[in-house]
C-alpha positions in Angstrom: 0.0 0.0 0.0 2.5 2.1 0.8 4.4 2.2 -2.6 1.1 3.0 -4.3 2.3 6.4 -2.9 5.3 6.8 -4.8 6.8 8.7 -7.3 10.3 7.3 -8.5 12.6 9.9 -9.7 16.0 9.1 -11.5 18.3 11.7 -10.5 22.3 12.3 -11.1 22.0 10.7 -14.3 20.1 8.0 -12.7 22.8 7.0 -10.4 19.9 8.2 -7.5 16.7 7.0 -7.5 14.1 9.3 -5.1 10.5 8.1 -3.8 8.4 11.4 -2.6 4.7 11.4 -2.2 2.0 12.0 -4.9 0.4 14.5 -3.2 1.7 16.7 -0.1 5.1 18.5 -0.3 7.5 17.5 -3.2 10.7 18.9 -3.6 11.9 21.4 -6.2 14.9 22.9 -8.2 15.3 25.3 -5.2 16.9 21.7 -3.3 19.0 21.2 -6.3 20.4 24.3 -6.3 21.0 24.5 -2.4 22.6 20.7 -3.1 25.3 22.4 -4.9 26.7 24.5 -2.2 28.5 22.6 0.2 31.7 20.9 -0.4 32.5 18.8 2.6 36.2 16.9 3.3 36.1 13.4 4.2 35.3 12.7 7.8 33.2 15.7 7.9 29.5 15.7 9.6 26.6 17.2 8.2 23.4 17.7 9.1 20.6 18.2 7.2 17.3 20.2 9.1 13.7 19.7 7.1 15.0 17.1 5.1 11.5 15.8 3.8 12.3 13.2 1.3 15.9 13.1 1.8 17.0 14.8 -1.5 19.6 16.9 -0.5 21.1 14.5 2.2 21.2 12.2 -1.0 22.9 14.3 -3.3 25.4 15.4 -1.3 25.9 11.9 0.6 26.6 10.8 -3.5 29.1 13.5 -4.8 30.7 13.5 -1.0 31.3 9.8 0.5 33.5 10.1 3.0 30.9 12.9 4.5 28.6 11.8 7.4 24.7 12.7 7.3 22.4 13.2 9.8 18.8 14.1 8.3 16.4 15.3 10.6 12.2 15.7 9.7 9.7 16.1 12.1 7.1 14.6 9.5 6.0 11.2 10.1 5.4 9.7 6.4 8.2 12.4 4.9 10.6 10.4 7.3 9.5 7.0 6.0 10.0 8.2 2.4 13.5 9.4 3.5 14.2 6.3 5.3 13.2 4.3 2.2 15.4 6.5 -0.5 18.6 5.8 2.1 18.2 2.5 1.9 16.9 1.9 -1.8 20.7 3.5 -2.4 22.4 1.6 -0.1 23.8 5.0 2.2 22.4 3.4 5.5 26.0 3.2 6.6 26.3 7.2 5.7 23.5 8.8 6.3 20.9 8.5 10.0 17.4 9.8 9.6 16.0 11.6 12.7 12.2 11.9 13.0 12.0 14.6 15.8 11.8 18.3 16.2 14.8 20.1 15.6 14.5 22.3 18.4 15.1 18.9 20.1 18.4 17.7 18.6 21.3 18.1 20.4 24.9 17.6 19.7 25.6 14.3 21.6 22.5 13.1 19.1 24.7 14.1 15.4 27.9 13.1 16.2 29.1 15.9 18.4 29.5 19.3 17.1 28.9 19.2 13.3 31.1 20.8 10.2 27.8 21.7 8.3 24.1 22.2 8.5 22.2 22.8 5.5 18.4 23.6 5.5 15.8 24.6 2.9 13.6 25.8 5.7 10.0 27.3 5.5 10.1 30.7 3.6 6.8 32.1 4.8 5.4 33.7 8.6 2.6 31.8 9.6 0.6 34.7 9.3 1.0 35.5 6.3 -0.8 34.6 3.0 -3.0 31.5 2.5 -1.8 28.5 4.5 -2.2 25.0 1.9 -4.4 23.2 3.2 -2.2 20.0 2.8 -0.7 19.4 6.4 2.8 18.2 4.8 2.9 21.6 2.3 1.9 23.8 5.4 3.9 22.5 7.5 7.4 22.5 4.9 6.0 26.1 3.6 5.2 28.4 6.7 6.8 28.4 9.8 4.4 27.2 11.9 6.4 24.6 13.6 9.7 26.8 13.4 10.8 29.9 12.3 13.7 31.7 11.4 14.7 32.7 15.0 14.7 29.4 16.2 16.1 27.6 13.1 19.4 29.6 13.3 19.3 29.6 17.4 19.5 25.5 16.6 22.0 25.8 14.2 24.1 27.9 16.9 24.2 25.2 19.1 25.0 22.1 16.9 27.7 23.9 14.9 31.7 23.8 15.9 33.2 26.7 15.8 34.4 27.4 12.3 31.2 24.9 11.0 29.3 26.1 8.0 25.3 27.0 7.4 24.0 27.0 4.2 20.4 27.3 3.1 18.1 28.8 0.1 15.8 31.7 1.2 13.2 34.2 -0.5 15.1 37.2 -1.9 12.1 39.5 -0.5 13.1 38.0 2.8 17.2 38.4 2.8 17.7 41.3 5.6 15.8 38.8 7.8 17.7 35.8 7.0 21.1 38.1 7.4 20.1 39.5 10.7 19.1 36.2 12.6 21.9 35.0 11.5 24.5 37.4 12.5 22.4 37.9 15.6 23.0 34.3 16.2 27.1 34.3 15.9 26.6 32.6 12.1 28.0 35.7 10.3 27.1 35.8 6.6 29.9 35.4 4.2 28.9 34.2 0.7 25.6 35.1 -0.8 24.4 34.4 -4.8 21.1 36.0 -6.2 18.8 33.4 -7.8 16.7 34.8 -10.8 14.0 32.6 -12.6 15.2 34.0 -15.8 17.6 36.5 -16.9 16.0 40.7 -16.4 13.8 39.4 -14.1 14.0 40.2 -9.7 15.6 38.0 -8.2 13.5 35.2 -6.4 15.7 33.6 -4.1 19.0 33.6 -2.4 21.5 31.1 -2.0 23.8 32.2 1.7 26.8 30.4 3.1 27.2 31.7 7.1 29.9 30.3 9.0 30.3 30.1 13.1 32.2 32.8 15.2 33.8 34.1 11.6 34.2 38.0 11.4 32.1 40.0 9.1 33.0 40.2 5.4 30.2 39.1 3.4 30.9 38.1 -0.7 28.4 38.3 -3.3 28.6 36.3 -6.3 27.2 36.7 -10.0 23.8 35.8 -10.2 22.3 32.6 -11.0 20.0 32.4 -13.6 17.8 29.0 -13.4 16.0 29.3 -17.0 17.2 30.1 -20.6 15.2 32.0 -22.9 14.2 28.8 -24.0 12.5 27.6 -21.3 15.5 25.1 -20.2 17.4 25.0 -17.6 20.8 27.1 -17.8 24.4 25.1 -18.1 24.8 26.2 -15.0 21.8 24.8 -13.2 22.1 21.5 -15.6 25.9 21.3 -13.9 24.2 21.1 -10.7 22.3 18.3 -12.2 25.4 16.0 -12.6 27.0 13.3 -10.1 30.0 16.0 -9.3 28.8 19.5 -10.1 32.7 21.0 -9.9 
């Protein structure tokens, strides 16, 4: 019964395959993007907050092997689709999935102090425009479980010293993202505009923070996701392949 829920995805040139339900929250190009950024050593730890299905955990547990995942969901059935994709891939030995509440997770839980955290948390207040009626979109959209505040006040406390944040966030939303951050000892220091399409505003932003650094924040060219064809860019079709670099 539970398969009948599925929709297979090849990824990486098929070398992933990822199960995420029908209906409810799905991911989308804004995890592939984010999936890009971090570029962990072997023996590093990385934790992964709102993972839903487990894409980005996956993709980065593929390109990086010698990296360590923790994925953490406080979804019920999201969990059991990311549990399935680790093992359908065969990365049980790499990557633990959490079903809990982030706010929950403490260091002694991932491994100690970790050398990464990446999150594609929700981008809207709970108060503000229509809240989907879906439970699992509501929940992964609006930060009615979590918000901001509290996402980098977690982050604060799993992160060494020196560890890295990085996460995909609404451009229209960027001096709040900046501020909890530095507010919370993550100091912004790499930050990418993301524009659906060349002349357009920019939609989202792509941020790299890292713990107790000093300010000195650097903004690269912007990213452009679609051609004037309607295709994805060679740069976003880059971030498509097994090793993006």
């Amino acid at each position: 019964m539970f398969n009948k829920k599925l929709k297979i995805n090849a990824f990486l040139k098929k070398s992933l395959t990822v199960n995420q339900p029908e209906k409810g929250y799905r991911y989308a190009i804004d995890a592939v993007l984010l999936a890009s950024r971090p570029r962990p050593k072997p023996g590093d730890t990385l934790i992964d907050l709102g993972t839903g299905c487990g894409i980005i955990a996956l993709i980065v547990a593929h390109r990086y092997p010698g990296t360590r995942i923790h994925a953490v969901d406080i979804q019920p059935e999201l969990v059991r689709f990311a549990r399935q994709n680790v093992l359908s891939n065969g990365m049980s030995d790499r990557i633990t999935v959490h079903e809990m509440d982030m706010r929950q997770l403490t260091p002694s839980m991932v491994d100690g102090p970790t050398d990464w955290i990446i999150s594609n948390p929700p981008y809207h207040r709970a108060n503000s425009g229509r809240i989907n009626p879906n439970g699992q979109k509501a929940l992964a959209r609006h930060e009615i479980n979590i918000d901001l505040c509290q996402l980098t006040k977690v982050s604060r406390r799993l992160l060494r010293t020196g560890g890295r944040f990085c996460t995909i966030y609404p451009a229209e939303r960027i001096a709040d993202l900046i501020y909890s951050l530095h507010d919370a000892g993550i100091e912004p220091k790499w930050l990418q505009i993301v524009h659906s399409r060349s002349g357009t505003e920019g939609k989202f932003v792509l941020l790299e923070a890292i713990k107790g650094s000093r300010p000195g924040l650097r903004v690269a060219a912007p990213l452009t996701i679609y051609a004037a064809d309607g295709a994805y860019t060679a740069e976003v079709q880059k971030m498509m392949l097994p090793d993006p670099n």
